[in-house]
C-alpha positions in Angstrom: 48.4 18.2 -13.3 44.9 15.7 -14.0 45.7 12.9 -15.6 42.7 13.5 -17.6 41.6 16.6 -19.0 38.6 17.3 -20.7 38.3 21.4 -21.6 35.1 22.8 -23.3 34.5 19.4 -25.0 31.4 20.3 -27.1 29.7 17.6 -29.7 27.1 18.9 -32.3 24.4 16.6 -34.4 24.0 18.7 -36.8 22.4 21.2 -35.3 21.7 19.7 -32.0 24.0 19.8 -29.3 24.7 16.6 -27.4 27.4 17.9 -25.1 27.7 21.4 -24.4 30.8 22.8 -23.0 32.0 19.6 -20.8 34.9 20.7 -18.5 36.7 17.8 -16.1 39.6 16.5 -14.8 40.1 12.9 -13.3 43.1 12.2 -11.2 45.3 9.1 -11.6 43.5 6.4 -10.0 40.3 7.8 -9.8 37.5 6.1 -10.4 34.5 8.9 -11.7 31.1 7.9 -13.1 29.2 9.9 -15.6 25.6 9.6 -14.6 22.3 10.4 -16.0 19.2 9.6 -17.9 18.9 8.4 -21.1 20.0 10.9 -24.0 21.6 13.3 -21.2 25.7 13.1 -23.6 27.2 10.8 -20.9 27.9 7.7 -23.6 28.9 10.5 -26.1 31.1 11.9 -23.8 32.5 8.7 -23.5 32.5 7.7 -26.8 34.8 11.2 -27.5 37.7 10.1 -24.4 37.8 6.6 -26.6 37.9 8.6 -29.7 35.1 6.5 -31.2 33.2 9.9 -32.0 34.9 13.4 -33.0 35.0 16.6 -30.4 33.4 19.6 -32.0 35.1 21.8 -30.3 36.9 22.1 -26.9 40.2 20.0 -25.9 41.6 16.1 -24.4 44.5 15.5 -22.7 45.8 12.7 -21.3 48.7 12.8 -19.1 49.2 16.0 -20.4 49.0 14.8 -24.4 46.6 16.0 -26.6 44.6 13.4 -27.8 41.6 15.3 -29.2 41.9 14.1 -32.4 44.0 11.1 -32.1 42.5 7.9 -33.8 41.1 5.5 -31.2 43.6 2.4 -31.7 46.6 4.8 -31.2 45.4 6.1 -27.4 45.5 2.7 -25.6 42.9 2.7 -23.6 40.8 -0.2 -22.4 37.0 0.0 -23.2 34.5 -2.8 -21.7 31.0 -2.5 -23.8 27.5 -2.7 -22.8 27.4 -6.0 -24.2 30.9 -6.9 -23.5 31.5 -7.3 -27.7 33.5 -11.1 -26.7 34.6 -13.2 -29.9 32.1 -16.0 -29.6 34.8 -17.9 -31.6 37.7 -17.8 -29.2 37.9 -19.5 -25.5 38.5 -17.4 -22.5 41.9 -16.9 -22.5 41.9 -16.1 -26.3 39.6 -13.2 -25.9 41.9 -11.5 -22.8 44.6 -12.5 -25.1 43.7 -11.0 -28.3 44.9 -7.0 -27.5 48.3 -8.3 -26.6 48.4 -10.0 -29.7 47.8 -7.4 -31.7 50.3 -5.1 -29.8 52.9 -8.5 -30.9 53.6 -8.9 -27.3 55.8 -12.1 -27.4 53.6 -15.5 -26.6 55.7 -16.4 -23.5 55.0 -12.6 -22.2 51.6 -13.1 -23.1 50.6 -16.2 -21.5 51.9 -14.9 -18.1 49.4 -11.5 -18.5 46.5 -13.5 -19.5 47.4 -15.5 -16.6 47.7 -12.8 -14.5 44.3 -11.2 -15.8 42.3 -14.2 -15.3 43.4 -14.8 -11.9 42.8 -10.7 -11.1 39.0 -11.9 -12.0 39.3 -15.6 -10.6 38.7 -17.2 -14.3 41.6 -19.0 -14.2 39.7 -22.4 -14.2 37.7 -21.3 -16.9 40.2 -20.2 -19.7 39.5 -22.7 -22.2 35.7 -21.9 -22.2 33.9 -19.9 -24.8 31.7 -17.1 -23.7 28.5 -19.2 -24.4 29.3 -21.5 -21.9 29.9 -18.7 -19.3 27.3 -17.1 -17.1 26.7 -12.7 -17.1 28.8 -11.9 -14.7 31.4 -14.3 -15.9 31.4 -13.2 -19.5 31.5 -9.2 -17.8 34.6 -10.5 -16.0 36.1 -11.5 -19.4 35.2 -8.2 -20.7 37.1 -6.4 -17.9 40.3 -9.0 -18.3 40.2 -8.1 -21.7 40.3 -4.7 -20.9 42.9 -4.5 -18.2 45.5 -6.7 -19.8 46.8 -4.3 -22.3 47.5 -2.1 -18.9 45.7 0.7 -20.1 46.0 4.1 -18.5 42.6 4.8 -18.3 39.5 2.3 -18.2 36.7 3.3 -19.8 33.0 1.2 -19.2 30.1 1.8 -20.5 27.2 0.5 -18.4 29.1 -2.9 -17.7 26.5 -4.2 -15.6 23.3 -3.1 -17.0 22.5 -6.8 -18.6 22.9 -8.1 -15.3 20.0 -9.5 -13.2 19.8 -7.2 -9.7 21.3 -9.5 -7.0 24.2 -10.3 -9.3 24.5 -6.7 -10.5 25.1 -5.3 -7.1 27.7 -8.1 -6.0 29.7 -7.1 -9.4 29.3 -3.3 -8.4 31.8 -4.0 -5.7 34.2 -6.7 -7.3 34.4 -4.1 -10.2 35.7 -1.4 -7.5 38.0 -3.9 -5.8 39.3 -5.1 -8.6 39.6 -1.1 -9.8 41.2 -0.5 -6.3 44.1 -3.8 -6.7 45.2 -2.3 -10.2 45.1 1.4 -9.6 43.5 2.0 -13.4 41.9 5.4 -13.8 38.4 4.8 -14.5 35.8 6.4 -16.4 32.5 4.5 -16.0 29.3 5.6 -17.5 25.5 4.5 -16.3 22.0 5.7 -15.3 21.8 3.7 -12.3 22.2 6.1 -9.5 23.1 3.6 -6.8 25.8 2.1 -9.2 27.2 5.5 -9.3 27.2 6.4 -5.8 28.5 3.1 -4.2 31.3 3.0 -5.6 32.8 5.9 -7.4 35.5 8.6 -6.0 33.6 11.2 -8.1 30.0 11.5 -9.6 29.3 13.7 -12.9 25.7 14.1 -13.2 24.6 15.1 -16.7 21.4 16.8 -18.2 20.5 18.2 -21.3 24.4 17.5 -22.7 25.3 19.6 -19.3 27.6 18.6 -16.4 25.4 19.8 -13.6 27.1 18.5 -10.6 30.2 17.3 -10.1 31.5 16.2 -6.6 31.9 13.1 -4.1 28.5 10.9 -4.1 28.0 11.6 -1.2 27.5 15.5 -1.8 25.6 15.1 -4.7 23.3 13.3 -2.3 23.3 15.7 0.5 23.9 18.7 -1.3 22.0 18.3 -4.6 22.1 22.0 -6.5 19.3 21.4 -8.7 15.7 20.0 -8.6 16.8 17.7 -10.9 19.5 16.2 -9.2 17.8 15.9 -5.8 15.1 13.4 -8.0 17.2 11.9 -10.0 19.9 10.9 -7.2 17.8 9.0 -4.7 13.9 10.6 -3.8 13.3 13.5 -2.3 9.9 15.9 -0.7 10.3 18.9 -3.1 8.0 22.1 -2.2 7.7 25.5 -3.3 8.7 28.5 -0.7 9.4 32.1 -0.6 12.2 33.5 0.9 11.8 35.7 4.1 14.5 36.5 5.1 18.5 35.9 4.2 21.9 35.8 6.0 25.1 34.9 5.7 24.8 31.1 6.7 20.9 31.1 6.9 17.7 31.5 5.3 14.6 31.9 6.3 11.7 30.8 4.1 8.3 30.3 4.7 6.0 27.4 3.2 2.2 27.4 3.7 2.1 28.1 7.2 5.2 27.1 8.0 8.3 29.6 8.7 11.6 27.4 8.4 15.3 28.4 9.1 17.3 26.2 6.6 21.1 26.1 6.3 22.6 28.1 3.1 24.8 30.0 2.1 24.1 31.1 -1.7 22.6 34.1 -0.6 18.5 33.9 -2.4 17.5 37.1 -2.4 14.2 37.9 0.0 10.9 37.6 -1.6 13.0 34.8 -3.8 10.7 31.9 -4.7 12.6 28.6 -3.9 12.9 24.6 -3.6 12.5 23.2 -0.3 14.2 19.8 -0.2 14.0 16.8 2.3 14.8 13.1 2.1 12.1 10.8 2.8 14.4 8.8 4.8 14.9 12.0 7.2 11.5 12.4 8.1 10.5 10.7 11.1 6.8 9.7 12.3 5.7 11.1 15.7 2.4 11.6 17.4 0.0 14.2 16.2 1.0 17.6 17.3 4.5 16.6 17.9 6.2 17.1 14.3 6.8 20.6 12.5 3.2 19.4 10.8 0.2 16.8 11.4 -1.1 15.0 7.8 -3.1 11.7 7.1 -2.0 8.8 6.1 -2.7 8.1 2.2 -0.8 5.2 0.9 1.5 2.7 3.0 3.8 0.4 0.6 5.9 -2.6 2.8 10.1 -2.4 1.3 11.1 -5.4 3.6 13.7 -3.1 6.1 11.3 0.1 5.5 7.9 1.0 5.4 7.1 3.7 2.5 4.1 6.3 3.3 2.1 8.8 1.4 1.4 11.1 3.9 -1.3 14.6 3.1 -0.6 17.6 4.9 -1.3 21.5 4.4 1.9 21.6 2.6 1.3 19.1 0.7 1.9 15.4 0.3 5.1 14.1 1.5 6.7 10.7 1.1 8.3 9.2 4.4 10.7 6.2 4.6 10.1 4.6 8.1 12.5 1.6 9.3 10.7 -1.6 9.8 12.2 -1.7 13.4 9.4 -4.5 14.4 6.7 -1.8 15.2 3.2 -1.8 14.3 3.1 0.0 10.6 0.8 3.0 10.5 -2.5 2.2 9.2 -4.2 3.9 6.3 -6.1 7.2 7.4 -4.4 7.4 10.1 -3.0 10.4 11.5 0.1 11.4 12.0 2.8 14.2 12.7 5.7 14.6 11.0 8.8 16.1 12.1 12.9 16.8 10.4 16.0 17.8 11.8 16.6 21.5 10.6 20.2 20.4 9.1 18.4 17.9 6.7 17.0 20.4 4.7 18.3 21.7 1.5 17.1 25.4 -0.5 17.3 24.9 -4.1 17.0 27.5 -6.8 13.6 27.5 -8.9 14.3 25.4 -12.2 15.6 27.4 -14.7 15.1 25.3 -18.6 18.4 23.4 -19.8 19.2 24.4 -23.5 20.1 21.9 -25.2 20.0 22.9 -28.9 21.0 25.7 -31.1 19.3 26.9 -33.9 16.6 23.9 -33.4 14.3 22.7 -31.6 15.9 20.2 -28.9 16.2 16.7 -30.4 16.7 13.2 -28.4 19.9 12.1 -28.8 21.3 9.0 -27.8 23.3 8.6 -24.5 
C-alpha cells in the first residue's frame, strides 16, 4: 500500500477549477516534486496534503488513514515555506525547538533533537543566533530543522529555494536531497524550476491547467515527454509539425517538408495523422553541408561558457542546436551548415489538444 494516497482530489474556486481530478501515490521515502508554471494547482495541491485548504471532492490517505478532512495541526506533518515563516524573535535553536514544545516534549528530550536537527544541517555553532543574523541558505536550513524535528512522516516544501541567489540555490538542491536521503522522510516538494525538479527527485508530477500531465522518473519526463507542453516546459526542445505515413507496431513513419523519417513509437497515430516531431537541441550535432538529414544557415550564435547555442534556418524550419564548446572554432553567422540526429532521439507527440480548466466559466488564473 502508498504511503500517500491522493484519489480524485479535486479543488473548485467557485466556479473555477484549480485541480481537477489529481490521482497519486508516493512511496515511503520518496522524494516527488510537483512541477509547473505559475497557477498550474501544484501549491494548491499542496496546500490540500497539509490541510491548509479543503478537498472539493476526491480522497487523502496517509499510511492508509484518511486525512481528507482532518484539521492541519492534527496530521503532523512538517511544512518548510517559501519564505521559511522563522520567529524573528527566537534564536536558532528556539525556532527548531518550538514544534516540540508545543507537542510538551520534555526539555531534556528536547534539547537532544534540536541538537540532533542542527547538527543534521551543520548549525550547531549557530544555535543562539536569530534569523537576521543568518544568511539564505542558513535561515532555509533552519526552516528544514524546524521541519524535520517533530519527525514528521511526510515533508512537505513549498519552493524552499526560490529566494535563493543561483550558485547557492543549486548547492542547497543537493544538501536538501542528502539530507532527505540521511532521514528517510517522504517528501512532497513543490516548484517551477525544472532543473530543481529533475536533479534530485525519485518522481516528477508535471501539472497544467489544474491537470497531472505526466508523472514518472525525471529522467522520462525528459526523454519521453507526452505532450508539447511538457517537452518545452522540461528543458528545450525543436518542435515541428508532420503527418503520419505510415504506422507499425514499434514504428512510425512521418514525413516533414521533404523529409520522410522513421521515429520510434509505439502509440499507434493513425496514418494521415498530423503530429509533433520532437528533438533536443542538445542531440543535434553540426556536420558539413550535405552530411546531416538537412543543410540550413546559420541565423543567430549565443556563447553558454561549456556550449555554443545556434539558430539555425532550414526547409523545415528553424531549429535550435546546442554545440559543446570542445575548443573548436564556433560557427560563424551565415554560415552554412548540415545538421544531422540520431533516429532514437526523436520523439512523436500528439497534436495539442486544449486543457479545460473551468466549468461553467471562462478559465480564471488561479494562484499556484
Amino acid at each position: 500500500m502508498s504511503f500517500l494516497r491522493l484519489t480524485d482530489v479535486t479543488k473548485f474556486y467557485g466556479a473555477t477549477r484549480a485541480v481537477s481530478a489529481m490521482n497519486l501515490t508516493v512511496e515511503k521515502g520518496e522524494f516527488v516534486s510537483l512541477l509547473g508554471p505559475s497557477g498550474c494547482g501544484k501549491t494548491t495541491t499542496l496546500q490540500m496534503i497539509a490541510g491548509f485548504e479543503a478537498v472539493s471532492s476526491g480522497r487523502i490517505e496517509l499510511a492508509g488513514k484518511d486525512i481528507t478532512h482532518a484539521k492541519a495541526n492534527t496530521r503532523g506533518l512538517g511544512i518548510v515555506f517559501q519564505t521559511y515563516a522563522l520567529f524573528p524573535h527566537m534564536t536558532v535553536a528556539d525556532n527548531v525547538s518550538f514544534g516540540l514544545e508545543m507537542r510538551k516534549m520534555p526539555k531534556a528530550e528536547r534539547a537532544e533533537r534540536v541538537k540532533q536537527a542542527l547538527a543534521l544541517v551543520h548549525l550547531e555553532a549557530h544555535a543562539a543566533r536569530y534569523p537576521r543574523e543568518l544568511s539564505g541558505g542558513q535561515r532555509q536550513r533552519v526552516a528544514l530543522a524546524r521541519a524535520l524535528v517533530i519527525e514528521p512522516p511526510v515533508l512537505l516544501l513549498d519552493e524552499p529555494l526560490s529566494n535563493l541567489d543561483a550558485k547557492l540555490r543549486e548547492e542547497m538542491q543537493f544538501e536538501l536531497r542528502q539530507i532527505q536521503r540521511k532521514v528517510g522522510t517522504t517528501t512532497v516538494m513543490v516548484t517551477h524550476d525544472q532543473s530543481e525538479a529533475m536533479s534530485i527527485s525519485d518522481r516528477v508530477v508535471v501539472m497544467e491547467g489544474g491537470c497531472a500531465t505526466q508523472i514518472d522518473h525525471p529522467q522520462r519526463v525528459y526523454e519521453h515527454p507526452s505532450t508539447r507542453f511538457i517537452s518545452t516546459f522540461v528543458g528545450k526542445a525543436n518542435l515541428l509539425d508532420c503527418r503520419v505515413s505510415g504506422s507499425g507496431a514499434t514504428r512510425t513513419c512521418v514525413e516533414v517538408g521533404t523529409l520522410s523519417l522513421d521515429v520510434e513509437d509505439d502509440t499507434g497515430f493513425c496514418v494521415d495523422a498530423s503530429a509533433l516531431l520532437s528533438v533536443r537541441p542538445e542531440k543535434l550535432q553540426l556536420v558539413p553541408p550535405g552530411r546531416g538529414r538537412i543543410d540550413g544557415e546559420v541565423q543567430e550564435r549565443f556563447f553558454l561558457g561549456s556550449q555554443w547555442l545556434y539558430r539555425v534556418a532550414t526547409p523545415v524550419g528553424d531549429l535550435t542546436v546546442l554545440s559543446p564548446n570542445d575548443g573548436r572554432d564556433a560557427l560563424e553567422e551565415g554560415a552554412r551548415t548540415g545538421i544531422d540526429w540520431p533516429a532514437h532521439c526523436m520523439r512523436l507527440l500528439p497534436a495539442d489538444v486544449p486543457v479545460d480548466v473551468s466549468v461553467g466559466a471562462p478559465a480564471k488564473a488561479v494562484a499556484a
